[in-house]
N, C-alpha and C positions, 0 to 999 in steps of 0.2 A: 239627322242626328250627328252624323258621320262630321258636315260639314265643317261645326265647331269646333268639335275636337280637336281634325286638322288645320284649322283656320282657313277655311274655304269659302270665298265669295259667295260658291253657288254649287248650285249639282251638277259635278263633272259627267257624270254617266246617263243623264236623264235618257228617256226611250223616246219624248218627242221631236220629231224633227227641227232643229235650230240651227241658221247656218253660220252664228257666232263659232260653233264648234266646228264647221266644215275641214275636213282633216284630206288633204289632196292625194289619195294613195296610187298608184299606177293607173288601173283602170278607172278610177275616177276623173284622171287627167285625160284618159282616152276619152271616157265618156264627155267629158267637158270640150274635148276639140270638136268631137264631132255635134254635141250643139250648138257651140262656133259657129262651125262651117253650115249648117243647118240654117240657123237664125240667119246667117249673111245671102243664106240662096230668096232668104223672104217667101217662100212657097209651100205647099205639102205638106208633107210628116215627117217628123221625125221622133224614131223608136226607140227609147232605154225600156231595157227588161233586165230582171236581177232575182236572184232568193230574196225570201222574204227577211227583213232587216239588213238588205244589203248597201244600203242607203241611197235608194231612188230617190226618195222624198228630201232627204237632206241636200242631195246636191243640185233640186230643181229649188231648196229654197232658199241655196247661197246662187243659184244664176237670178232669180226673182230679185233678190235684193242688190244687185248688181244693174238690173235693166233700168233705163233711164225714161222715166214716163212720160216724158214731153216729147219722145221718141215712138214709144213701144206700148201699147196698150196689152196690161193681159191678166190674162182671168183663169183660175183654178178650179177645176171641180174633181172630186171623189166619186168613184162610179158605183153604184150598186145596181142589182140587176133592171138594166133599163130596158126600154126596147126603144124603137126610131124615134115615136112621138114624143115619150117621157122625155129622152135624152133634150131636144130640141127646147124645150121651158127649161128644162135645167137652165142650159147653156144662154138664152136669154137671161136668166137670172144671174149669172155667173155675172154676165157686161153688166148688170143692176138694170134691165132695161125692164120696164110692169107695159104686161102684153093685156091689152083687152079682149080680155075671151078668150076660152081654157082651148082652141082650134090649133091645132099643127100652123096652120096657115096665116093666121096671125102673127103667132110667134116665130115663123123664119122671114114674115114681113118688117118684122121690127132687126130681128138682126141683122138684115140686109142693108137699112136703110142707118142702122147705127154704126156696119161698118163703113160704107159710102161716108158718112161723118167725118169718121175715124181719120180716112183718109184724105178730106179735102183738109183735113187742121194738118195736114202732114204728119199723121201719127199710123203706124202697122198695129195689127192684133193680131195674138197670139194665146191662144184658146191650151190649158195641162190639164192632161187628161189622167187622172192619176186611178192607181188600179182596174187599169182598161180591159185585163180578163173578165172581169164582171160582165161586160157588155153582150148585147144579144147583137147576133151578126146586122140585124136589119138597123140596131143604133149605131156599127160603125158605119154602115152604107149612107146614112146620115151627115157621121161625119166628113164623108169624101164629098156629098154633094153641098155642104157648106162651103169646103174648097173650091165649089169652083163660080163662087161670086166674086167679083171683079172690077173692076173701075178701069175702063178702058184694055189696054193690055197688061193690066196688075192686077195680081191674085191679094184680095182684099184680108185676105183669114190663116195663119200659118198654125200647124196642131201639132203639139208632141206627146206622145203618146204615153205612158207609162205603165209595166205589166209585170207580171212575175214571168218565169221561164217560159209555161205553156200559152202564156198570151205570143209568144214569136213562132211556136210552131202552129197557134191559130192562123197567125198572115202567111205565113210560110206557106200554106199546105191547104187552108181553105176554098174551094171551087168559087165562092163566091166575092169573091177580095180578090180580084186577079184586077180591077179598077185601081181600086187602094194599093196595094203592092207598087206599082206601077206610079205612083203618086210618093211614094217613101223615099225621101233624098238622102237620108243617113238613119243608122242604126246600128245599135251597139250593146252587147250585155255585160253588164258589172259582172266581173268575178267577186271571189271573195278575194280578202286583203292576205299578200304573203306573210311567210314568217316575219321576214326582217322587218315590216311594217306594222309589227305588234304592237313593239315599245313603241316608236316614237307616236300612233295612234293615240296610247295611253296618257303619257304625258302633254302631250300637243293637248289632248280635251282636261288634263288638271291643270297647265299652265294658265288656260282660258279663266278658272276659276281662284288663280294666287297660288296656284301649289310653288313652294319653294324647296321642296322635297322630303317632305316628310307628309306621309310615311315614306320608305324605299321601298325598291321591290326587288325581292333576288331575284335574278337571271333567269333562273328555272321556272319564275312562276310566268314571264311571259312565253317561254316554250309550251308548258302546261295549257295556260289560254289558246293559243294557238290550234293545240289538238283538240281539245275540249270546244272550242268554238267554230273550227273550220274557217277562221280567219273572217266570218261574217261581221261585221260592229255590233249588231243589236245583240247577237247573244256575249260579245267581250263585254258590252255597257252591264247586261243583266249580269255579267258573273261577278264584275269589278265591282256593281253595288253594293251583290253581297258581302263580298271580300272588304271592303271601305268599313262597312255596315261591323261585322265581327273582326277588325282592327278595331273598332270606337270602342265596342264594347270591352275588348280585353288589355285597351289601352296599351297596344301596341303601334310605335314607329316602323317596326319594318314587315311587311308584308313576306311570308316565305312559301314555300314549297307544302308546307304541315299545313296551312291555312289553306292554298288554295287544293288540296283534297278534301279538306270537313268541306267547303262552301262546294264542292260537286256532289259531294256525297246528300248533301241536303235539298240540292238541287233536282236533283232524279229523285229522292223520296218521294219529296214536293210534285215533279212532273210539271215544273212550271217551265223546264227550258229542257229541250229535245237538243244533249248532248254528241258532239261526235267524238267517240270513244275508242282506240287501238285495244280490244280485246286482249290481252295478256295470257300467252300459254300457258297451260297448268302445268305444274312441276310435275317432272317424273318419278314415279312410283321409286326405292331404292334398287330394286332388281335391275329397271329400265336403267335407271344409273350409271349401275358397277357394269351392264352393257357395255351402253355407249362408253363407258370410260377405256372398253378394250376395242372399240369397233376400230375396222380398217380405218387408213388417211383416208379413202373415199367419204366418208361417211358426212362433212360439210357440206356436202352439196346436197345433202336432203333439208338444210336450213331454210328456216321461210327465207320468203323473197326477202320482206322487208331486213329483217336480219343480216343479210348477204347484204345486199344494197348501203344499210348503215356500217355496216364494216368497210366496203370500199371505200365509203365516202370519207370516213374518218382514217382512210389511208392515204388517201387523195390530200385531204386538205393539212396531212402532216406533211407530206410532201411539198406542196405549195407553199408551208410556213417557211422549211428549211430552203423553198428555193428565194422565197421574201428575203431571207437573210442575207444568203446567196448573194443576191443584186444587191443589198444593203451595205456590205461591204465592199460590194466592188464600186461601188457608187465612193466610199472614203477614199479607195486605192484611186480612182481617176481624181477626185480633188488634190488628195496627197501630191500625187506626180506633178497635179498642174501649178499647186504652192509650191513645189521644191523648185519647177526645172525656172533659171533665169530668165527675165524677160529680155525682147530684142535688144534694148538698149543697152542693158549691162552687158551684153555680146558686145554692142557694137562700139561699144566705151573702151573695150580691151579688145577691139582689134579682131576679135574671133567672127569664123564663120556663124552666119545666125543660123545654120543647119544644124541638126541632131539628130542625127538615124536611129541611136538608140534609143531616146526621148521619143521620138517618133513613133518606132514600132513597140513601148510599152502601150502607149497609148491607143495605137490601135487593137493591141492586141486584148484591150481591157474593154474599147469600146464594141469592139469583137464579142465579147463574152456577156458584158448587155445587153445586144442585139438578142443572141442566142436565148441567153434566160427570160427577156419577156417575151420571144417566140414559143418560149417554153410553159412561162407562165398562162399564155392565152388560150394554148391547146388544154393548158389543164383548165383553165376556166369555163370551156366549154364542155370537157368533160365531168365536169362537176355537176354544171346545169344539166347534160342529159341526165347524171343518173340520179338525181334531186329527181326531176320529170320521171322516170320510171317507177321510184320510190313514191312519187305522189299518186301517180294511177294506179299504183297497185293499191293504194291503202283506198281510193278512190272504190275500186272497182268490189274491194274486201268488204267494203261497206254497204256499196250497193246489194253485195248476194246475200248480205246478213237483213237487211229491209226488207228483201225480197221473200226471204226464209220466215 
């Protein structure tokens, strides 16, 4: 509905995996090197695990549409609860191969001999295993001894694995995977996507579809997604629908802050997206008030963490603006000096030394001060990032003991 209103090709926020919309966030570029360097080893396993909607399946179906098949033979399958044998007919069906006779032994005789194929046409397989929690330990024991068919001294069959969090502390920590471990050439788990890579998230997947900007979005409302989503994609897609969704209807251009609170609040009604939410203190009673209004200067330091932490920070980065300016002007003052002072030849037209001591030491003294301020700037940029990281584990940790509770 959404789409016409805005004049949109297509649906920006769909839930199913397409990797027309592949959006490169940090750890997606991580996860992308390392099955890179994975696919180049030709061998083994290699392991992405993620929350759920954290875009595993997205970014295995922008590398799928990248692999070139006259090179790379490869095959996808969904796991549900398998066990060895199940798994084994899967995975033959996956290559499209029809195994005669419903026998385990049939069907790893046909895969064997269709990867032998594979490889004398000079083509690799490469077997996605996607939601591999599912799996019963005896179907991945399976999987490792697919691994190890061969063609001379090449490993005919290369497997990436894919799983949510607790599928890595299955390999991690399993008694009986100490084979498979040992077989794992890379491995890497999706975070969620940071703040800063809210908006352009957002935009990157309307631009796919002709957004030309309209609607807009205030500022506030991709901080709002942000908390609200724990930076996941699948739940920014489910909240952006609705937000898209009641824009059409109220025949609104700009998306604000008032909007994205109704589409949360109907969301938790609903119970159709498991929000992450900062708890907000409850006001104090007037007594507790006219207290605090008299307590000691000690009395800040009883402030939540997060509190304390957003105050630094927001003391921090006025700092950092006033020392941006700082350099900003000293950056005119070095151009200034260097358009005023004459160049050699006009010295040496009239006879003058082409020295200038004073010309000289303005200039170093301004390059001086340069130096100093983005020596200055960097210590603060790293202290920005630590207490962003402590402010994130805390809210991290605030969360965890309220699930817990």
């Amino acid at each position: 509905m959404f789409n016409d209103f805005y004049g949109l090709t297509g649906r920006p926020f769909q839930l199913t995996p397409d990797p027309t919309f592949y959006f490169e966030s940090l750890t997606h570029r991580k996860a992308l090197s390392y099955l890179s360097y994975g696919l180049a080893q030709g061998e083994g396993f290699v392991v992405i695990t993620g929350e759920v909607g954290a875009g595993k399946s997205t970014l295995v179906a922008h590398l799928m549409a990248t692999i070139d098949p006259a090179r790379l033979t490869a095959a996808q399958i969904v796991t549900s609860k398998l066990d060895g044998e199940e798994l084994v007919h899967v995975v033959a069906q996956a290559f499209g191969l029809i195994v005669d006779g419903h026998d385990k032994a049939s069907a790893l005789g046909a895969i064997e001999a269709f990867l032998h194929d594979e490889a004398r046409s000079g083509r690799r397989c490469l077997l996605v295993v996607d939601e591999s929690q599912n799996l019963e330990i005896d179907a991945l024991e399976e999987l490792r001894m697919l691994s190890n068919f061969q063609l001379g001294a090449h490993p005919l069959l290369q497997t990436l694995l894919l799983g949510q969090p607790e599928f890595r502390e299955t390999i991690q920590d399993h008694p009986q995977l100490e084979q498979l471990r040992q077989r794992v050439i890379a491995a890497h788990h999706l975070d969620a996507m940071e703040l800063g890579e809210v908006q352009p998230y957002i935009e990157h997947r309307l631009k796919c579809v002709g957004w030309t900007g309209n609607p807009q979005f205030d500022q506030r409302v991709f901080t709002g997604l942000y908390e609200a989503s724990g930076g996941v994609p699948r739940r920014i897609n489910q909240i952006c629908n609705r937000l898209m969704l009641l824009g059409a209807v109220e025949q609104r251009s700009r998306i604000d802050g008032a909007m994205l609170s109704q589409v949360l609040e109907e969301l938790e009604l609903d119970g159709t997206l498991q929000l992450k939410r900062i708890t907000p203190e409850a006001p104090q009673p007037a007594a507790d008030a006219q207290a605090a209004a008299t307590a000691p200067a000690a009395a800040p330091a009883a402030l939540p963490v997060d509190v304390v932490a957003l105050e630094e920070l927001q003391a921090m980065l006025a700092e950092r603006d006033a020392q941006i300016r700082e350099l900003q002007q000293a950056v005119i003052e070095l151009a200034n000096e260097r358009d005023a002072a004459p160049s050699p030849l006009a010295h040496a037209a009239h006879g003058e030394a082409l020295a200038n001591p004073a010309h000289d030491e303005a200039l170093a003294a301004i390059e001086a001060k340069l130096g100093a301020l983005e020596g200055k700037m960097l210590e603060q940029e790293r202290t920005i990032r630590h207490t962003l990281t402590m402010l994130i584990e805390w809210i991290e940790s605030d969360d965890a003991q309220r699930a817990a509770a």
